[in-house]
Backbone of each chain as ProteinMPNN parsed JSONL, in Angstrom:
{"seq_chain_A": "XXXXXXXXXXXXXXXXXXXXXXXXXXXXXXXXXXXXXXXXXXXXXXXXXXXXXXXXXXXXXXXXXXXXXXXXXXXXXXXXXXXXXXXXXXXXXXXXXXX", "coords_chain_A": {"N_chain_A": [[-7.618, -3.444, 259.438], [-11.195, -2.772, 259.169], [-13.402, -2.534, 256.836], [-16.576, -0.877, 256.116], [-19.892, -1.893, 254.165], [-22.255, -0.127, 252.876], [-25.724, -0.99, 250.829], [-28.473, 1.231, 250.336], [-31.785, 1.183, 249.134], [-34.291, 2.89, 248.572], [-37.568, 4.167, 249.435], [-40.419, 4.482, 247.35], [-41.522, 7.285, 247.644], [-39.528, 8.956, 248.666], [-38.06, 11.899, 248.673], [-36.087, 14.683, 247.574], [-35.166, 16.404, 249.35], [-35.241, 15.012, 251.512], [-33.129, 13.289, 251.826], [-31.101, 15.025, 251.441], [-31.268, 16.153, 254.074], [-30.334, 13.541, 255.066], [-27.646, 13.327, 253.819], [-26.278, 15.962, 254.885], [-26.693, 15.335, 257.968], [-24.869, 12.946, 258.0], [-23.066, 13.335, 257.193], [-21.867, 15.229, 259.82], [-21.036, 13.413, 261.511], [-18.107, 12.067, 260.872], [-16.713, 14.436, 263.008], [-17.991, 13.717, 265.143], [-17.555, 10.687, 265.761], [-14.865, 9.597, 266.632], [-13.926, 7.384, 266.231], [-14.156, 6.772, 263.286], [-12.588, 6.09, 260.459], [-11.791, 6.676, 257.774], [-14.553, 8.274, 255.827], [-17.027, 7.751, 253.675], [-20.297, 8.968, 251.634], [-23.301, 9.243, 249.89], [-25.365, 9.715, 247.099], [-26.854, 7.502, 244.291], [-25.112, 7.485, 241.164], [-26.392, 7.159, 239.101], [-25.349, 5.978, 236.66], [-25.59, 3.301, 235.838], [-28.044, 0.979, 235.313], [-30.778, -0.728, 237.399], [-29.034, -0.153, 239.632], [-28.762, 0.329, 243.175], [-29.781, 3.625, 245.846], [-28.567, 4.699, 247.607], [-25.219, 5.032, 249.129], [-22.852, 3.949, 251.949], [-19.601, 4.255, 252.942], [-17.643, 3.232, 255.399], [-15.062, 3.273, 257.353], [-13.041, 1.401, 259.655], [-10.819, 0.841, 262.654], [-10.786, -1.568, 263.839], [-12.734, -4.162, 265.096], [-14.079, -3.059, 267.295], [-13.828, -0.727, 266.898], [-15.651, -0.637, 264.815], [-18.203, -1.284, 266.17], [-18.394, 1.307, 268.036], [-19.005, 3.056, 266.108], [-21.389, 2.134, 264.789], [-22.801, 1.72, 266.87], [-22.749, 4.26, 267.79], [-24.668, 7.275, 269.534], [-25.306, 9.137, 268.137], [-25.102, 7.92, 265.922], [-26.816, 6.199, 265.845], [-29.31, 7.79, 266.055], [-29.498, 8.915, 263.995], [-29.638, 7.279, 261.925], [-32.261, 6.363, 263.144], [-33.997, 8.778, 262.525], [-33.414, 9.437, 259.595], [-32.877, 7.501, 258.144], [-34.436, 5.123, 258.435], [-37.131, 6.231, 257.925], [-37.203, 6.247, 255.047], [-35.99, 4.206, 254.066], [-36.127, 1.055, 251.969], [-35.121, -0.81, 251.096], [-31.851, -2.745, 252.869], [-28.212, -3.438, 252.394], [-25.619, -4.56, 254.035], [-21.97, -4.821, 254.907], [-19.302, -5.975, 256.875], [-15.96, -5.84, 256.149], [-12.288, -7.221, 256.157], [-9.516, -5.443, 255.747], [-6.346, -4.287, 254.311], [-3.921, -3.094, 256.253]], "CA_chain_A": [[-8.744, -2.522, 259.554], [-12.229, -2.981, 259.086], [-14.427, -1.144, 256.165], [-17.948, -0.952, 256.569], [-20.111, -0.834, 253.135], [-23.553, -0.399, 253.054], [-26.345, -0.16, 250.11], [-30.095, 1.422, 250.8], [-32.825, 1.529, 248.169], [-35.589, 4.354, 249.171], [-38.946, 4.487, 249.42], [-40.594, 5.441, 246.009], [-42.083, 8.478, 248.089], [-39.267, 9.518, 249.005], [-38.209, 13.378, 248.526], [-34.833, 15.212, 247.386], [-34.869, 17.463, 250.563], [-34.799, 13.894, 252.323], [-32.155, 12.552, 250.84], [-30.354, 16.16, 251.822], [-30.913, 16.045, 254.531], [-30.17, 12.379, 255.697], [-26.375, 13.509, 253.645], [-26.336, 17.133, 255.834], [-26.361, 14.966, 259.454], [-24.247, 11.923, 258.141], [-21.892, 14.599, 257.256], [-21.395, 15.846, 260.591], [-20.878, 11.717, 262.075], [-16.855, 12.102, 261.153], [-16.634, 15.122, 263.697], [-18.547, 13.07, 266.53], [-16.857, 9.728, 266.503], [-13.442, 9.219, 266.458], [-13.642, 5.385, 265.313], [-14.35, 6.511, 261.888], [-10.856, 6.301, 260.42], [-12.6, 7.279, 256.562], [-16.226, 8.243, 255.355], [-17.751, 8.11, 252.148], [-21.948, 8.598, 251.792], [-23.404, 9.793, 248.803], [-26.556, 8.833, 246.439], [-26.245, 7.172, 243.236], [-24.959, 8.645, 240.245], [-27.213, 7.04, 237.934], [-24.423, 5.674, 235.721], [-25.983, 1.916, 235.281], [-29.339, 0.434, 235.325], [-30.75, -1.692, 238.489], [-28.238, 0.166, 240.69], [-29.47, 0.69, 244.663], [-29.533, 4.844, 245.898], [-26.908, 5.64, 248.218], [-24.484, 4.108, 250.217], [-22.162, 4.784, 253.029], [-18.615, 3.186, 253.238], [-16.452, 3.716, 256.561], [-13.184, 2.499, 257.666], [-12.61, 1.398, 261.199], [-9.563, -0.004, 262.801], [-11.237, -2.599, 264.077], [-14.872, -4.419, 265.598], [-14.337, -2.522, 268.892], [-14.33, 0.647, 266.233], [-17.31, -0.812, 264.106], [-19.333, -1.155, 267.827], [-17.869, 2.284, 268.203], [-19.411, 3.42, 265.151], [-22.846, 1.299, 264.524], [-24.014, 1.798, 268.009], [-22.895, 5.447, 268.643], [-25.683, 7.637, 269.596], [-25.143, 10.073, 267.301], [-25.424, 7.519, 264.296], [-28.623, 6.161, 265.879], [-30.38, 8.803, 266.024], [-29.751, 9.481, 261.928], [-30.576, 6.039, 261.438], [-33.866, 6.508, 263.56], [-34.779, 9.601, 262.372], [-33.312, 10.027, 258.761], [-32.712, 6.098, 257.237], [-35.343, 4.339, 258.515], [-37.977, 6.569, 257.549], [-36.878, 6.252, 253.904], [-35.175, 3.299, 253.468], [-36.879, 0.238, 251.319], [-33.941, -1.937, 251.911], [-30.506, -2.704, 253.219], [-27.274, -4.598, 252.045], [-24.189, -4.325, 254.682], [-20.999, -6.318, 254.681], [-18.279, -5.61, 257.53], [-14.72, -7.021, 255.903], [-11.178, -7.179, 256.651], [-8.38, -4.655, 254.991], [-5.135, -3.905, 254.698], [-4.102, -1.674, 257.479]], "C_chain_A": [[-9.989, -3.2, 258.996], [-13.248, -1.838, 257.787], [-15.873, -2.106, 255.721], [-18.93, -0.493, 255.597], [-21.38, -1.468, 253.317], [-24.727, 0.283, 251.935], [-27.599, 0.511, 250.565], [-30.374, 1.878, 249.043], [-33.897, 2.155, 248.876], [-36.675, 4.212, 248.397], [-39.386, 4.754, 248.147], [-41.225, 7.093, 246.708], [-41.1, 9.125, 248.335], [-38.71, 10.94, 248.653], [-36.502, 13.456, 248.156], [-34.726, 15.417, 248.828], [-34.594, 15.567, 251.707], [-34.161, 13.32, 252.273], [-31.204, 13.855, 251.45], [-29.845, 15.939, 253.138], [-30.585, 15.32, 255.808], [-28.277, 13.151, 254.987], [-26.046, 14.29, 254.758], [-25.927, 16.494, 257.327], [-25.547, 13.248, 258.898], [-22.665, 12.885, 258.095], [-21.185, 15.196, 258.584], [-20.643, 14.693, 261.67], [-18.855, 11.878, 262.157], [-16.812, 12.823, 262.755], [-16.67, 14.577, 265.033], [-18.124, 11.49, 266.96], [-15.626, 9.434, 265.639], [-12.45, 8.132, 265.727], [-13.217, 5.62, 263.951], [-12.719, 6.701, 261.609], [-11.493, 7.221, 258.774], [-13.974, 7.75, 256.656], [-16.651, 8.696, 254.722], [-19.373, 7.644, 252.408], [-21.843, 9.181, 250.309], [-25.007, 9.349, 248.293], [-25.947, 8.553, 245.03], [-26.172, 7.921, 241.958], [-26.186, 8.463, 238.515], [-26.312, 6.37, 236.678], [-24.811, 4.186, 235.041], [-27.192, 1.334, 235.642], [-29.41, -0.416, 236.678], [-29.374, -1.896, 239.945], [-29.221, 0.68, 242.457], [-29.216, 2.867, 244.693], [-28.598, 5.353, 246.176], [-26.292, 4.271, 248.775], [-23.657, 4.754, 250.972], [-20.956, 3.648, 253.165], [-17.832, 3.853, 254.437], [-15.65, 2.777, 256.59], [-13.126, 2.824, 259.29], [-11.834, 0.38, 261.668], [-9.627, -1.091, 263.442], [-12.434, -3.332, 264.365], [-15.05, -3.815, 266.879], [-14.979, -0.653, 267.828], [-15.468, 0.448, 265.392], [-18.296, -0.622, 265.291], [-19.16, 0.567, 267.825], [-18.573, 3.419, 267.4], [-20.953, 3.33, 265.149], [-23.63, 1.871, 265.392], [-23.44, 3.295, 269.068], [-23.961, 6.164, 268.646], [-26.145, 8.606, 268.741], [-25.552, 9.121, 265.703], [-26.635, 7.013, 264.845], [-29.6, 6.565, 265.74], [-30.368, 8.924, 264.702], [-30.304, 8.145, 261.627], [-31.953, 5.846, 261.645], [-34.481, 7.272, 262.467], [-34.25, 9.814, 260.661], [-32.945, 8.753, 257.691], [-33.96, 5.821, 257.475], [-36.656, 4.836, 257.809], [-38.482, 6.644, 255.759], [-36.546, 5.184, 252.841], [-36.196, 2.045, 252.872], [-35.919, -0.838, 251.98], [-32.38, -1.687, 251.927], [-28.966, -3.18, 252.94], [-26.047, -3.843, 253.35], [-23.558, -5.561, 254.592], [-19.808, -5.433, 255.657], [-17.091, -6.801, 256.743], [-13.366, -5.969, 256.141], [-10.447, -6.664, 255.726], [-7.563, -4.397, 255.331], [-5.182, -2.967, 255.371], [-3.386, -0.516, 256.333]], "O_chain_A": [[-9.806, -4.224, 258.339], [-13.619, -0.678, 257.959], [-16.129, -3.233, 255.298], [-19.216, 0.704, 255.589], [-21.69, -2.604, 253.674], [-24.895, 1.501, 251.869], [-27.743, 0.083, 251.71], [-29.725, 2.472, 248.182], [-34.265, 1.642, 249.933], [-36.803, 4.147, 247.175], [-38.548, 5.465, 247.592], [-41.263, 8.016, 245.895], [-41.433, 10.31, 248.327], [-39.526, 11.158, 247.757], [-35.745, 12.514, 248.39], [-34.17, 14.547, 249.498], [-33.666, 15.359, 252.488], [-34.485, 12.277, 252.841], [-30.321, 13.347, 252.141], [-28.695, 15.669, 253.484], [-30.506, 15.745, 256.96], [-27.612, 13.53, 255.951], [-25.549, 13.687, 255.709], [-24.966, 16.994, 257.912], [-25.83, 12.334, 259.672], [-21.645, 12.962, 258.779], [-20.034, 15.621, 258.488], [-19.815, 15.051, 262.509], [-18.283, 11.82, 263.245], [-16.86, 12.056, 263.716], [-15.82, 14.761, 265.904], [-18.263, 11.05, 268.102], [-15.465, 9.153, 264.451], [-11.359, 7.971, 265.179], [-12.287, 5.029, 263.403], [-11.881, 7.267, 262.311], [-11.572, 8.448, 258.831], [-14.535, 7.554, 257.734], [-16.872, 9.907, 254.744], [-19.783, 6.639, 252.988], [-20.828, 9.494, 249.685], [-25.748, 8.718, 249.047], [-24.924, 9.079, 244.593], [-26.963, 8.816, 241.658], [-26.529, 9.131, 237.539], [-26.921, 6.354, 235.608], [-24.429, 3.901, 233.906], [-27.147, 1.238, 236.868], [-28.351, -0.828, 237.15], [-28.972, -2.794, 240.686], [-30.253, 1.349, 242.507], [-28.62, 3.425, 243.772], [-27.865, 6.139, 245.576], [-26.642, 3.093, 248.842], [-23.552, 5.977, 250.875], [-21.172, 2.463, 253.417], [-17.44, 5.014, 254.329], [-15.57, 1.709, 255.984], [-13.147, 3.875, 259.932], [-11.977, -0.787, 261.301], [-8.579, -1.691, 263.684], [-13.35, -2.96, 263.632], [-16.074, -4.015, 267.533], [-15.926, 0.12, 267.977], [-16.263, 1.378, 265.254], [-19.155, 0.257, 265.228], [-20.228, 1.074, 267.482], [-18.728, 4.542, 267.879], [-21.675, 4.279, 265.453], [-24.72, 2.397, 265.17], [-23.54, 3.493, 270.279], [-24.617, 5.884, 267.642], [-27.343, 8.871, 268.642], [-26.116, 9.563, 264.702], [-27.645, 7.42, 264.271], [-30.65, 6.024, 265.393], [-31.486, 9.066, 264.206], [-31.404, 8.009, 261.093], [-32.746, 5.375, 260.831], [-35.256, 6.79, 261.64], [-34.98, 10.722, 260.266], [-32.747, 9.014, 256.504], [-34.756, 6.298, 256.666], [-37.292, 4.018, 257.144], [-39.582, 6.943, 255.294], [-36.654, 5.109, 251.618], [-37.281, 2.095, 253.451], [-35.991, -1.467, 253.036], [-31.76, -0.823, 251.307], [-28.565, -3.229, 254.103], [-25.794, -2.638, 253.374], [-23.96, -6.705, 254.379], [-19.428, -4.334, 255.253], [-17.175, -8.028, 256.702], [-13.266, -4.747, 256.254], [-10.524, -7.27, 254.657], [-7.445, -4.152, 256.532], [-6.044, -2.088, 255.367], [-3.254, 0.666, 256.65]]}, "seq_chain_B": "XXXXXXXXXXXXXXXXXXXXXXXXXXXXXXXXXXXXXXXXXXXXXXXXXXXXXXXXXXXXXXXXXXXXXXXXXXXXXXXXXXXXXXXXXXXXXXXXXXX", "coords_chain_B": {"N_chain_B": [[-13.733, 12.4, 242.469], [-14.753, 8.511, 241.825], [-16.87, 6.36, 243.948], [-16.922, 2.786, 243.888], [-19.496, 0.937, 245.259], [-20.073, -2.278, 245.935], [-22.396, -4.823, 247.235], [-22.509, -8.501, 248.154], [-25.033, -11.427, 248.041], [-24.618, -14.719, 248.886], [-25.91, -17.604, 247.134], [-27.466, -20.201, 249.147], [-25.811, -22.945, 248.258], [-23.312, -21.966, 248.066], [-19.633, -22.741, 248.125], [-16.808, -22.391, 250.376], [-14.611, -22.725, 248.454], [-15.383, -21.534, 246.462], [-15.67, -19.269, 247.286], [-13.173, -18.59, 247.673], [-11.9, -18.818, 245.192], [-12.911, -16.702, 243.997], [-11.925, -14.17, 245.281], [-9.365, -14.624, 245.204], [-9.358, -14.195, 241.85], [-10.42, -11.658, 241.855], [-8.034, -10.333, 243.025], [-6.459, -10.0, 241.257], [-6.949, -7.988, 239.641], [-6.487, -5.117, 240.599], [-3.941, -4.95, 239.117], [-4.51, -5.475, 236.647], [-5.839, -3.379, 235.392], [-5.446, -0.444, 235.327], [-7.364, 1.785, 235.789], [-8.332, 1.431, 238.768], [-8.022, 3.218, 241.423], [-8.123, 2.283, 244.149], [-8.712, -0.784, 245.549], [-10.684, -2.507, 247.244], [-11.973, -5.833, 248.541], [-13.97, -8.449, 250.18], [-15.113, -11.792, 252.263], [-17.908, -10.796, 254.519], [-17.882, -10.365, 257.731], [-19.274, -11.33, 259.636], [-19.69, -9.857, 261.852], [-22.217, -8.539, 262.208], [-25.941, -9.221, 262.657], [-28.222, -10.482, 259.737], [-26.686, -8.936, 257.711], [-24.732, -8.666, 254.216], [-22.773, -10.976, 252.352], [-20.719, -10.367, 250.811], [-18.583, -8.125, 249.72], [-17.632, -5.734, 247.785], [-15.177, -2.72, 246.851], [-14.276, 0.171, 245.242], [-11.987, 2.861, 243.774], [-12.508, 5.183, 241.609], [-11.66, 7.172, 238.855], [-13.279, 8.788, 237.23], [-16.044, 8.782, 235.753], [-15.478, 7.474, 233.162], [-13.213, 6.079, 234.267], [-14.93, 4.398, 235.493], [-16.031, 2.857, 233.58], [-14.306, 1.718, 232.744], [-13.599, 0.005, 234.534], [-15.554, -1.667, 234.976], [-16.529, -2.498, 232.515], [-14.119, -3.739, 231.869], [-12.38, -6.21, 230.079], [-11.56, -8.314, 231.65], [-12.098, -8.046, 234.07], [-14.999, -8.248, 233.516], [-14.91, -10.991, 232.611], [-14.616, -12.591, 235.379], [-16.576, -11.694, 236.63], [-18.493, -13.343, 235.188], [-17.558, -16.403, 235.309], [-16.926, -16.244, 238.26], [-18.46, -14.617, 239.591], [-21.319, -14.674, 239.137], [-22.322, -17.178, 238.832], [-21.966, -17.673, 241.391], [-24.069, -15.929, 243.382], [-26.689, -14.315, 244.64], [-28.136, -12.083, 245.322], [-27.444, -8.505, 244.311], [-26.527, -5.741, 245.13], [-25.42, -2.157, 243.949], [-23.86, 0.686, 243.933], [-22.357, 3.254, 242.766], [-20.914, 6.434, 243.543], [-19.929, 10.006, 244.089], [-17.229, 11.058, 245.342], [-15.391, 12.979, 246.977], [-11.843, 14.348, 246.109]], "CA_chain_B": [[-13.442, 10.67, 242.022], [-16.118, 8.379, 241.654], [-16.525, 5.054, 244.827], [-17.483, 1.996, 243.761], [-19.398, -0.45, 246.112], [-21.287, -3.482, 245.727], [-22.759, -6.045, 248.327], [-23.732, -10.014, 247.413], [-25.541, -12.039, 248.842], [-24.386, -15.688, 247.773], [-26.479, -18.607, 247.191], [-27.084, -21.331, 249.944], [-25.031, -24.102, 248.183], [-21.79, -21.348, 248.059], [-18.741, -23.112, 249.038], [-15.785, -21.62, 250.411], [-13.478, -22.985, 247.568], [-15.644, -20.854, 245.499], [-15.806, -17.706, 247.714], [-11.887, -18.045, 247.714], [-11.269, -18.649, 243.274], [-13.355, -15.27, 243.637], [-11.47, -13.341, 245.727], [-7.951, -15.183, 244.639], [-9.251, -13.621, 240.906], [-10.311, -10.206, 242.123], [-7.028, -9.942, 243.365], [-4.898, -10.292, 240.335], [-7.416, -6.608, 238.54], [-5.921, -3.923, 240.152], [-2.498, -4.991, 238.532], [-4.691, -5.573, 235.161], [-6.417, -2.667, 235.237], [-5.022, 1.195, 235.762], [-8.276, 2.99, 235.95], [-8.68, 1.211, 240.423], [-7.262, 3.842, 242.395], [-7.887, 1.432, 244.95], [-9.968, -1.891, 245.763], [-11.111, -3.432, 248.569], [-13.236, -6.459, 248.554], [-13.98, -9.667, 251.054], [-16.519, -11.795, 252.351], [-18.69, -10.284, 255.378], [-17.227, -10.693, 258.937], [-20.067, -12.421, 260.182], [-20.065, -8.982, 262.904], [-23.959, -8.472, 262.857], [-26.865, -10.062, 262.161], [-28.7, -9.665, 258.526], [-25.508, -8.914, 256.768], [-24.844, -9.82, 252.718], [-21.974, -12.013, 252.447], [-19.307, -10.072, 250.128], [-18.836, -7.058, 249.382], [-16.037, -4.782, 246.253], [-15.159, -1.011, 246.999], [-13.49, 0.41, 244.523], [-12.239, 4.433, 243.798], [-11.636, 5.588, 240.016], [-11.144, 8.654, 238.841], [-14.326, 9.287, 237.008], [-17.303, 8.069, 234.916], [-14.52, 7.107, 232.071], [-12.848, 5.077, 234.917], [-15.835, 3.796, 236.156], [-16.194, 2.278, 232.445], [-12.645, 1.085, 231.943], [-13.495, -0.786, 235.75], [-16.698, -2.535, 234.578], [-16.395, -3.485, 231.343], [-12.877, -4.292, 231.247], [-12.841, -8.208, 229.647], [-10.968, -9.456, 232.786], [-13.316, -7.792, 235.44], [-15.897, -8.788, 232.863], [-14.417, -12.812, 232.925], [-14.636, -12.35, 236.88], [-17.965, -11.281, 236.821], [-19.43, -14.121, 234.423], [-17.151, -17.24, 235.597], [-16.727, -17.004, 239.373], [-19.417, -14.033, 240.626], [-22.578, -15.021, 238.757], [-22.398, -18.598, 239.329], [-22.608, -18.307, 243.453], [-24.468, -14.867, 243.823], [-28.189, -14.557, 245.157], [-28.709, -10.682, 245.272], [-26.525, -7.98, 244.398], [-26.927, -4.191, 245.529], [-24.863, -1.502, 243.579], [-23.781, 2.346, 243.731], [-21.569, 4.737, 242.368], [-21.196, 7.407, 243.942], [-19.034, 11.062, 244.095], [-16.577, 11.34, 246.198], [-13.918, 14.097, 246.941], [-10.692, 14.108, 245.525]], "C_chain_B": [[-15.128, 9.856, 242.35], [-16.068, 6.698, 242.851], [-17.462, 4.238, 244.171], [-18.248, 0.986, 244.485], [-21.003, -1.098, 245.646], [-21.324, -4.39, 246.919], [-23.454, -7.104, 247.168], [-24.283, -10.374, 248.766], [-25.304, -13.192, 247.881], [-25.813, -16.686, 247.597], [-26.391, -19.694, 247.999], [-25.774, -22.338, 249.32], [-23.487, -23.513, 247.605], [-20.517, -22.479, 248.771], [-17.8, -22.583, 249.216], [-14.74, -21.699, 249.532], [-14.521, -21.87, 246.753], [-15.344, -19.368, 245.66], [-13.988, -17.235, 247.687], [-11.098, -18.297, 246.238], [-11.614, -17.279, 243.265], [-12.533, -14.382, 244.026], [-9.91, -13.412, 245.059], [-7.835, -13.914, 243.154], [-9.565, -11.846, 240.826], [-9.141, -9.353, 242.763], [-6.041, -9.465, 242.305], [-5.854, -8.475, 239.345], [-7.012, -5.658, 239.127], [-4.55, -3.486, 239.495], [-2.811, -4.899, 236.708], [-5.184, -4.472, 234.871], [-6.553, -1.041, 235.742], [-5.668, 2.037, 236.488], [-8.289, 2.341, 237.534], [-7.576, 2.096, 240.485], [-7.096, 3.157, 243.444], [-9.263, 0.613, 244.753], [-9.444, -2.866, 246.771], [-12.225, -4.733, 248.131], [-13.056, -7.601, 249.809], [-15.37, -9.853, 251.527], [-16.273, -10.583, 254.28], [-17.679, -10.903, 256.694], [-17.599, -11.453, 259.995], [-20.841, -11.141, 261.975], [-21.484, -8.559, 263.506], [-24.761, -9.155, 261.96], [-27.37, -9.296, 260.557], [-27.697, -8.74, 257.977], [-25.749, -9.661, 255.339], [-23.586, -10.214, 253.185], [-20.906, -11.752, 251.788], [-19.442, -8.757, 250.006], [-17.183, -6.095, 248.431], [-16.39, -3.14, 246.661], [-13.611, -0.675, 246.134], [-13.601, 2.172, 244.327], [-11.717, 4.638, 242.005], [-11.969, 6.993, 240.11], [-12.098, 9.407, 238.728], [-15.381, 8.261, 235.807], [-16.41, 6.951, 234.063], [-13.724, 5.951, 232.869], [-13.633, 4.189, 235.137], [-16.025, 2.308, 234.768], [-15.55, 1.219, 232.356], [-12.577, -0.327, 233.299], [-14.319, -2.065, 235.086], [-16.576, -3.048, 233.732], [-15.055, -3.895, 231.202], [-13.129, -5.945, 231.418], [-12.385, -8.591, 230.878], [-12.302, -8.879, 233.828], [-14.448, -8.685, 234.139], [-15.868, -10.544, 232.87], [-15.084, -12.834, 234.519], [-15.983, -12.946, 236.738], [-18.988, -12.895, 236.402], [-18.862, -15.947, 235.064], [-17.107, -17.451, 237.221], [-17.864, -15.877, 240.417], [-21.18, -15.051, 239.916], [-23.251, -17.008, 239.244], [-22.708, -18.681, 240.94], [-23.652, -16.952, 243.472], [-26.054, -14.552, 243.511], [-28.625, -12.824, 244.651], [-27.35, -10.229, 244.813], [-26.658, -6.499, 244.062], [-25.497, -3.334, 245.248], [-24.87, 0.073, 243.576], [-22.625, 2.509, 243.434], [-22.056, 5.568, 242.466], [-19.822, 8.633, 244.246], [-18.859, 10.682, 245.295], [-15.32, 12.464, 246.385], [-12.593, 13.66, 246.63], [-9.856, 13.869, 246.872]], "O_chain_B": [[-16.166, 10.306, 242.834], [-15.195, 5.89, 242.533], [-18.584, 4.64, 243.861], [-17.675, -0.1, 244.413], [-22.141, -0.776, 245.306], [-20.289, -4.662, 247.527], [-24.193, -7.009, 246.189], [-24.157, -9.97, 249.922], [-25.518, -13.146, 246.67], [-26.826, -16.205, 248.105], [-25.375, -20.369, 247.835], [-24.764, -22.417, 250.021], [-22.682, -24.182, 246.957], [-20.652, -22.917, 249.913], [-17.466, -21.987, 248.191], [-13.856, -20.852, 249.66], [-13.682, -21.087, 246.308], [-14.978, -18.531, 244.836], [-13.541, -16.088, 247.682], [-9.902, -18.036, 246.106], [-10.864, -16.516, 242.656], [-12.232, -13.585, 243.137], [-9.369, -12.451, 244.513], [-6.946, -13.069, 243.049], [-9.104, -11.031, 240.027], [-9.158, -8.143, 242.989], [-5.069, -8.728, 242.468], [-5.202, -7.953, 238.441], [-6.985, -4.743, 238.304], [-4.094, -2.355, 239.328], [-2.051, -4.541, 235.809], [-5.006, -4.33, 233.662], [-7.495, -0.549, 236.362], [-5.259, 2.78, 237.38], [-8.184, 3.465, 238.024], [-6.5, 1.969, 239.901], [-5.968, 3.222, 243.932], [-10.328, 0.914, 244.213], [-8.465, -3.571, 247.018], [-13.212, -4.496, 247.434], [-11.971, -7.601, 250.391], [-16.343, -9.099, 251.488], [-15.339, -10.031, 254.862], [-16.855, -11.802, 256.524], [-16.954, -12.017, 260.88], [-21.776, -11.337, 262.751], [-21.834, -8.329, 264.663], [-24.471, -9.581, 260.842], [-27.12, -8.148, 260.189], [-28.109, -7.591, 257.811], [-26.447, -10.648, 255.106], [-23.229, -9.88, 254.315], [-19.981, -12.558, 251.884], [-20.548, -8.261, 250.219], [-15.987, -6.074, 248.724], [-17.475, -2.563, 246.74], [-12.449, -1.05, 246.286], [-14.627, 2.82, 244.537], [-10.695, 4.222, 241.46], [-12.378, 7.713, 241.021], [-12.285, 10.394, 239.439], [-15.151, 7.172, 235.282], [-16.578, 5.744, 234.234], [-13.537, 4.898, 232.259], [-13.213, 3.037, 235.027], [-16.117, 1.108, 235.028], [-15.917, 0.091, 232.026], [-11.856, -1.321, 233.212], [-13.84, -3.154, 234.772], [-16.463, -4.269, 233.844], [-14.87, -4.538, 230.169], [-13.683, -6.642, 232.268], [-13.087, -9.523, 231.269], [-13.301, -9.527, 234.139], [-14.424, -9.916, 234.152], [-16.872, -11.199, 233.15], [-16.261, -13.189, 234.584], [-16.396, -14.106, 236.725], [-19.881, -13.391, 237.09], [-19.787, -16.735, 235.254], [-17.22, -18.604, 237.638], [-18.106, -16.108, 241.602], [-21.817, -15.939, 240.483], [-24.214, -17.594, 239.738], [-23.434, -19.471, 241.545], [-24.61, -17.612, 243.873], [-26.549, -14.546, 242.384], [-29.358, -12.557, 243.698], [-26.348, -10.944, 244.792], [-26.864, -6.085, 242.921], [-24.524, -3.554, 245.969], [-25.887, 0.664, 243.215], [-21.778, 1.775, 243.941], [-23.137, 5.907, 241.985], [-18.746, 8.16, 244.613], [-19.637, 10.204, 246.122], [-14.355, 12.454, 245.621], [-12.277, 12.511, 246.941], [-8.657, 13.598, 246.814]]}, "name": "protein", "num_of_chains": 2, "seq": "XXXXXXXXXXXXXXXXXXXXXXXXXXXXXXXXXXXXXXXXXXXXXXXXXXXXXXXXXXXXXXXXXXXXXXXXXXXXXXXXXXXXXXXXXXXXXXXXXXXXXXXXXXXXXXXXXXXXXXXXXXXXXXXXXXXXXXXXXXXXXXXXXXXXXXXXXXXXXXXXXXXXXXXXXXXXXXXXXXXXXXXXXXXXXXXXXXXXXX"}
């Protein structure tokens, strides 16, 4: 399998309610594609200094299910309309796991 | 429970004997160390462009885990002998997750 982890650091402008509700429509992403095998989002808890905001880890059973994932239309559109507008910067790393 | 993930980004003059003492030694902590419910780590897959280059996902129980993860001396050895030495950037969260 494949898990899919990704940090973002946000905007200094950016808002609670935006942050809501970028969680609110990642939240609904299981439901709409099938690939996802897991899916953890969240923002950070604040627990250690010079930590990034949120992140988003999925699990997919393979790179046909990462494609499956990345470039469904349903996550594009949140990425259009509810990352990008927010996001400062990015870290992703696709790697290989026990099935 | 509380997810752990981090992305690197290494340093140009990384070599793969290094990227594989790292992983070799991040292998041998969830046997040293109780508080991982689970851990994932590896490098990047190379799947899309503007990717970091490693990335650790880890689940503990709670804050108190989160502790017993980080500072424990062996993750702590890890950290100082075979991450710091290759690693360029490095983007961190903890974050809630459901039981």
């Amino acid at each position: 399998m494949i898990m899919h982890a990704v940090t973002f650091t946000f905007r200094p402008d950016t808002t609670p309610e935006q942050v809501r509700a970028l969680a609110k429509e990642l939240g609904t992403l299981p439901s709409l594609i099938p690939a996802l095998r897991s899916y953890h989002f969240g923002a950070d808890l604040r627990l250690r200094d010079g930590n990034a905001d949120f992140a988003v880890v999925a699990v997919l059973a393979d790179e046909e299910g990462v494609r499956a994932y990345l470039d469904h239309p349903e996550h594009v559109r949140v990425v259009e309309t509810r990352v990008k507008p927010i996001v400062a910067t990015r870290s992703a790393v696709q790697m290989a796991i026990a099935d």
